[in-house]
C-alpha positions, 0 to 999 in steps of 0.5 A: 739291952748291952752293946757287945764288943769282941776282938779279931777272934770274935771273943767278946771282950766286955758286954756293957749296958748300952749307955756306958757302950755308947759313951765309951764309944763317944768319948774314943770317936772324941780322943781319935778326932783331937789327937787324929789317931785312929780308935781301932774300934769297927762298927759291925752293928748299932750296938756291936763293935769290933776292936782290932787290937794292934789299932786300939793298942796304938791308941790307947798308948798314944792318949795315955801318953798325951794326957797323963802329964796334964792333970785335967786331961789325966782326970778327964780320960783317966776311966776311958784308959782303964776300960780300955787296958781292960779291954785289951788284956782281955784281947791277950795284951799285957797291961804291963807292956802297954803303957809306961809305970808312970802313965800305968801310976795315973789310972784306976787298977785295971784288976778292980776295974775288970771286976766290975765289967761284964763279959 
């Protein structure tokens, strides 16, 4: 079983094992609710999830920038943001427009990262 999750032109952008589609899906539910951003991530079914870019984007900009001047947030969300970055590069985003050198310098390399996440 996987979760499926696809962009606004219904291209599936990253297929996970259900337990790592659920966590993720928990842990960006925690950062919107903490931060009071929107995820810009739409339930469609139990395990099937639509990322509407321009939101997710906004989002994924908003928690690298709050949590990567603080070492134990940087930690604690530092995988979530790299998933994420992929995710968005795979929705036509340029990782290098989407956060800034020092916040890209805190996270894992988003290249090695997208090699190990099923489409």
């Amino acid at each position: 079983m996987s979760f499926i999750f696809d962009d606004l032109e219904n291209e599936t952008v990253w297929s996970p094992a259900v337990t790592a589609g659920e966590l993720f899906v928990a842990t960006a539910n925690s950062l919107a609710g903490s931060y009071e951003v929107p995820t810009g991530l739409e339930a469609r079914a139990a395990d099937w999830y639509r990322v509407d870019g321009p939101i997710f984007k906004s989002f994924v900009r908003e928690i690298a920038a709050r949590t990567s001047q603080h070492p134990v947030l940087r930690e604690l969300s530092r995988g979530f943001i790299a998933t994420s970055l992929v995710i968005l590069e795979r929705s036509g985003y340029r990782v290098d427009d989407l956060i800034g050198e020092q916040e890209r310098e805190s996270f894992l390399s988003v290249e090695e990262l997208a090699n190990n996440m099923a489409r």
